[in-house]
C-alpha beads as a LAMMPS data file, in Angstrom:
LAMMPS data file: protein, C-alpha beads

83 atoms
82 bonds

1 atom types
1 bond types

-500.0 500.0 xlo xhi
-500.0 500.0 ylo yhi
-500.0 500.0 zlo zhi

Masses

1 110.0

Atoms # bond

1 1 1 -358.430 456.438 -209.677
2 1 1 -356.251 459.595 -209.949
3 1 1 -353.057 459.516 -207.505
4 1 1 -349.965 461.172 -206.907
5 1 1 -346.540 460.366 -205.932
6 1 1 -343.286 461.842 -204.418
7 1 1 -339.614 460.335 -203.806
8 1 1 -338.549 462.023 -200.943
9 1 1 -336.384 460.954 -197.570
10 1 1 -338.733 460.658 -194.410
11 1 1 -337.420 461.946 -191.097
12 1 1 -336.582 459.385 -188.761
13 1 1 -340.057 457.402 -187.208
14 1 1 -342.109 459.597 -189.169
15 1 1 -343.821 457.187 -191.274
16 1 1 -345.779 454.307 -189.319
17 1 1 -347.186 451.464 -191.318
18 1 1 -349.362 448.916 -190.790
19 1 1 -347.856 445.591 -192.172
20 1 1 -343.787 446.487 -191.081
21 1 1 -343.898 449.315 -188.430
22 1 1 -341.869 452.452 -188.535
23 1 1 -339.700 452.744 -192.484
24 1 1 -337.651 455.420 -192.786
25 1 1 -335.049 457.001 -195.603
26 1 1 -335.499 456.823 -199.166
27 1 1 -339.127 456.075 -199.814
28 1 1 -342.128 457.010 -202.466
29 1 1 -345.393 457.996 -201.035
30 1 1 -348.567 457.757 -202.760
31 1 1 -352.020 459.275 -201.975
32 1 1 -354.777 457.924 -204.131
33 1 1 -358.170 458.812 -204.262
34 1 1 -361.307 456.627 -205.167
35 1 1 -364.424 457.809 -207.201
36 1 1 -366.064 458.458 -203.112
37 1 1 -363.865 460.673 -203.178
38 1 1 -362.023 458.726 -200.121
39 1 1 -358.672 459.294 -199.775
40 1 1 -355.454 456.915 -199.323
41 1 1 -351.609 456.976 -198.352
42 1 1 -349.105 454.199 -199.237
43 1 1 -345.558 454.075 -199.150
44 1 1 -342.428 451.915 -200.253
45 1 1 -339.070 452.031 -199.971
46 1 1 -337.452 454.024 -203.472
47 1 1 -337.491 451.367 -205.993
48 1 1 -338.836 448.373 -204.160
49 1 1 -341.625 446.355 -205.002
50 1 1 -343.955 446.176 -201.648
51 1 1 -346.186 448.644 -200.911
52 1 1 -347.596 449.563 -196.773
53 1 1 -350.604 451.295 -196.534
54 1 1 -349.799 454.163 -194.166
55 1 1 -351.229 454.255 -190.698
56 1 1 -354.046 455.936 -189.809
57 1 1 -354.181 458.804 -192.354
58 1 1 -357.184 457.560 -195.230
59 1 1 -359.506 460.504 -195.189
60 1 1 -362.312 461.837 -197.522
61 1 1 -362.059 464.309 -199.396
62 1 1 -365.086 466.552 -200.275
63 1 1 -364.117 465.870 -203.764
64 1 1 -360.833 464.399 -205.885
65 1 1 -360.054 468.229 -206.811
66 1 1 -358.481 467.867 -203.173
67 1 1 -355.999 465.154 -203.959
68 1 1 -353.454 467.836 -204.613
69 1 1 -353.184 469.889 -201.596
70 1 1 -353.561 466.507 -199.489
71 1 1 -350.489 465.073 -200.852
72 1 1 -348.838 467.989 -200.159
73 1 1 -350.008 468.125 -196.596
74 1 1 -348.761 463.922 -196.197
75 1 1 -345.466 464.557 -198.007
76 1 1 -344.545 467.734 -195.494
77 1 1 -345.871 465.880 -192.349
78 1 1 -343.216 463.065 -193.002
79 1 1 -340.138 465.140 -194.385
80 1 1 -340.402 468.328 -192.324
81 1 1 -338.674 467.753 -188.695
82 1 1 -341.012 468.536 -185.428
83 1 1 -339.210 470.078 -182.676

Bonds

1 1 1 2
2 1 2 3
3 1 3 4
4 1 4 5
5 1 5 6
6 1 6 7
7 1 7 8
8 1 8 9
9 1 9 10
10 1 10 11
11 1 11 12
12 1 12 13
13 1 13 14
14 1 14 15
15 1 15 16
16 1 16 17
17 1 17 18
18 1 18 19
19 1 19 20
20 1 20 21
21 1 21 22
22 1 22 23
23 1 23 24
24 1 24 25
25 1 25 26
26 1 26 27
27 1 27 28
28 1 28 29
29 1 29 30
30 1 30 31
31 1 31 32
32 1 32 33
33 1 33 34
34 1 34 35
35 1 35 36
36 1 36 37
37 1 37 38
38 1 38 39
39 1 39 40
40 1 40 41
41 1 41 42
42 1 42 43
43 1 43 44
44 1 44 45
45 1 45 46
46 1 46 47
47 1 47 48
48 1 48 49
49 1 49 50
50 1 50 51
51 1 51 52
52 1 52 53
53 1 53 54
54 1 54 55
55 1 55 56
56 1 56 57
57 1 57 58
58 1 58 59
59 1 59 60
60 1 60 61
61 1 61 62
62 1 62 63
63 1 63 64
64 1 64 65
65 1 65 66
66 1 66 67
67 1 67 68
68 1 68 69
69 1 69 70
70 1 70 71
71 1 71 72
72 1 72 73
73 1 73 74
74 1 74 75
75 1 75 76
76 1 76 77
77 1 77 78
78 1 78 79
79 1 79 80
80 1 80 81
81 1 81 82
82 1 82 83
């Protein structure tokens, strides 16, 4: 299952998951895709051990060659501040 992953710091209550709520700072995303081609986003804080899946945002892909630009879209969406 191919995935990427990014260290970044998430703006303030962009990142909503489904087993803790709302995690913000220091955190690694990761958006893995499955041989459907199905698409998924987890996060944790940077260096910690427990994984969230990330509310809300699985999609599929038309095929894994997408993985690439749809990481890029999930890491922008948390780390780029909406007005």
């Amino acid at each position: 299952m191919p995935e990427l992953s990014t260290v970044t710091t998430v703006t303030p209550g962009a990142v909503m998951t489904d087993e803790v709520g709302v995690i913000t700072g220091s955190v690694e995303i990761v958006c893995a895709c499955d041989g459907s081609a199905h698409a998924t986003v987890r996060v944790r804080y940077e260096d910690a051990a427990e994984w969230y899946r990330v509310s809300d945002l699985d999609r599929d892909l038309t095929s894994a060659d997408e993985l690439d630009a749809f990481h890029r879209e999930i890491v922008e969406r948390f780390t780029t501040p909406t007005s």
